[in-house]
C-alpha positions as CSV (number, residue, x, y, z in Angstrom):
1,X,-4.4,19.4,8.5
2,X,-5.2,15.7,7.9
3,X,-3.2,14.1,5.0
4,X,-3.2,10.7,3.0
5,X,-0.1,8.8,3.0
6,X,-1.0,5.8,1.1
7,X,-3.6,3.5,-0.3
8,X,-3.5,-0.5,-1.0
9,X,-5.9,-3.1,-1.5
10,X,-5.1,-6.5,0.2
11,X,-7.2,-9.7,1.2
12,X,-5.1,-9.3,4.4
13,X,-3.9,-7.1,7.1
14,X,-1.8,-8.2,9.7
15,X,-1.0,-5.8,12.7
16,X,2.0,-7.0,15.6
17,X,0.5,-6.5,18.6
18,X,4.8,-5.7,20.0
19,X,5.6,-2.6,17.4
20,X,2.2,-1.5,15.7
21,X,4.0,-2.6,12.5
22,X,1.2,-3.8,9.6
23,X,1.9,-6.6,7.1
24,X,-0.4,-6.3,3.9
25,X,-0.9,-9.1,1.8
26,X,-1.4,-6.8,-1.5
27,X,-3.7,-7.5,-4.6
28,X,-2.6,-6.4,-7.9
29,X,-4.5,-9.1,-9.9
30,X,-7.2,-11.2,-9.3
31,X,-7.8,-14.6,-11.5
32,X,-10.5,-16.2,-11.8
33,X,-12.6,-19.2,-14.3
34,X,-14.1,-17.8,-16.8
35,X,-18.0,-17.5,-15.6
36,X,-21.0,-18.6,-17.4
37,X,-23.5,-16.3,-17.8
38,X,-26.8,-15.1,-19.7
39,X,-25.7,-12.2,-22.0
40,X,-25.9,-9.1,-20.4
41,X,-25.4,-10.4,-16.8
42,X,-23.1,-9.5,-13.6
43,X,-21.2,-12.4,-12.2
44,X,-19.9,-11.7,-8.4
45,X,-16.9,-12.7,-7.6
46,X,-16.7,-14.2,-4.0
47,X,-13.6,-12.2,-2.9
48,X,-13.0,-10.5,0.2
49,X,-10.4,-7.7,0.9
50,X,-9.9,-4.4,2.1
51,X,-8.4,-0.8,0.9
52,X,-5.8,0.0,3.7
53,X,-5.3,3.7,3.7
54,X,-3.0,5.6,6.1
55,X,-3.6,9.1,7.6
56,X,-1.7,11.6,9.0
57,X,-1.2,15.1,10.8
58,X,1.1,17.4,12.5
59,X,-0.6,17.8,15.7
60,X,-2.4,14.7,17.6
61,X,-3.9,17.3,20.8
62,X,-6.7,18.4,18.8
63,X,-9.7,16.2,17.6
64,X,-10.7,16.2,14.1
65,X,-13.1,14.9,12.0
66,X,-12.7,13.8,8.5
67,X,-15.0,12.2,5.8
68,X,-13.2,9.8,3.0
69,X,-15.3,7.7,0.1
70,X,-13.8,4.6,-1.5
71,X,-15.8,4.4,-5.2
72,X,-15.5,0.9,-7.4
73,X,-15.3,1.7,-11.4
74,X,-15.6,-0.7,-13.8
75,X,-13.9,-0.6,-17.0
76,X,-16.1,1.0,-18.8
77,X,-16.0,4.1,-16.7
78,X,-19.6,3.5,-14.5
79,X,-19.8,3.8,-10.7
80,X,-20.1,0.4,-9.4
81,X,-20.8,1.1,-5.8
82,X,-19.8,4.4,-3.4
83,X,-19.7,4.0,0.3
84,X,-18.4,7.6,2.7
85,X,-17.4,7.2,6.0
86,X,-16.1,9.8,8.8
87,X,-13.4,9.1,11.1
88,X,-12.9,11.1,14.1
89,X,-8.8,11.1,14.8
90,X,-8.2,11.8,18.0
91,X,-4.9,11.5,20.3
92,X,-2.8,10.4,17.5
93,X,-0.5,11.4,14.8
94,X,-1.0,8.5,12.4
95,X,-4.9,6.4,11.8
96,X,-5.1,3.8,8.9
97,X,-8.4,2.5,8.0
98,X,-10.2,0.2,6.2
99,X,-12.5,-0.1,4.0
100,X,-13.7,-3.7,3.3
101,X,-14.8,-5.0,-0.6
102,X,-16.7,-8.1,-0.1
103,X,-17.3,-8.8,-3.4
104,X,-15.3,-8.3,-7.1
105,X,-18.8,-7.7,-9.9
106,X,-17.7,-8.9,-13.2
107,X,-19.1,-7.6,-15.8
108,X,-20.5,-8.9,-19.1
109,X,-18.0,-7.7,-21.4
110,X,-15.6,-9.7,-18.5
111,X,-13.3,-6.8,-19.1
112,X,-9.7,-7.0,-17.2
113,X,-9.8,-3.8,-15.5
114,X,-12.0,-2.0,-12.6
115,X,-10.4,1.0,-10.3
116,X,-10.8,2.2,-6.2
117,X,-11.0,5.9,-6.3
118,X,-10.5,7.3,-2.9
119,X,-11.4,10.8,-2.2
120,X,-11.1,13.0,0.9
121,X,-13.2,15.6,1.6
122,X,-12.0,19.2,2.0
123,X,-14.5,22.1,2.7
124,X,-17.2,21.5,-0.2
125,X,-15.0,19.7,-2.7
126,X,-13.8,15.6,-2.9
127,X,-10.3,15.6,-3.5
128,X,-8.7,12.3,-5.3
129,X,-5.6,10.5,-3.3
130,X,-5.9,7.1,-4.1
131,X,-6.4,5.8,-7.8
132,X,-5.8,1.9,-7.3
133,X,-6.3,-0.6,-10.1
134,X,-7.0,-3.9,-10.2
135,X,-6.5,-6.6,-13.0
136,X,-9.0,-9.3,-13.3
137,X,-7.8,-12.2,-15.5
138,X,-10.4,-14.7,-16.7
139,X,-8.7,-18.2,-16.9
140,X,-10.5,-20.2,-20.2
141,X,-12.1,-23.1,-18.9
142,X,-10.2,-26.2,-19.9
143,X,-12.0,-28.9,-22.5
144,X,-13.0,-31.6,-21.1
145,X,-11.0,-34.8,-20.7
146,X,-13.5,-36.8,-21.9
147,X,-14.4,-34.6,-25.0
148,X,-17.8,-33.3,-23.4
């Protein structure tokens, strides 16, 4: 049976190419200047980064397949985007992955929250084992020197 160990989201990964070992640069909070906008529009947020989730399971003879979705939720509750993907795990005990974000939305209300829901999927049913938030903090833009 295939189990999650752990979910993060970073902007980067770093793997030693000696010992396996990964170094993850993690994201807890994103800042950003405050966008202008028409009323009722998305701003996108140019940043790139990845949920790093590691797997595991007793036995690494057999090959198995398993499906995961990452989910983006905005504040307010709403799906933002969904994206499955299978993984076959094969001849090993231990498989991270990655699932790449390469973009933050922002929406109108610029609220300071959004979440990455990541389910695994057993039998029929999606099963939650990654609830990761992240903090976006809109930084006021600063008057102008010059009084403009």
């Amino acid at each position: 049976m295939i189990k999650h160990a752990w979910t993060v989201f970073c902007d980067r990964a770093l793997t030693d190419n000696d010992s396996n070992n990964l170094g993850l640069f993690t994201v807890e909070q994103i800042s950003f200047p405050s966008p202008e906008r028409a009323d009722g529009d998305n701003v996108i947020l140019p940043f790139s980064g990845n949920l790093v989730s590691l797997w595991y399971r007793d036995s690494p003879e057999d090959k198995q397949e398993f499906t995961f979705r990452v989910t983006a939720i905005s504040a307010d509750g709403s799906k933002i985007a969904e994206t499955p993907s299978t993984v076959s795990f094969t001849g090993k005990k231990r498989l991270r992955t990655f699932a790449r974000i390469p973009f933050i939305p922002i929406p109108p209300t610029i609220s300071c929250n959004m979440r990455f829901i990541v389910d695994f999927k057993q039998g029929d049913s999606w099963i939650t084992v990654a609830d990761i938030p992240l903090e976006l903090v809109p930084i006021p833009s600063a008057a102008s020197p010059h009084g403009e």
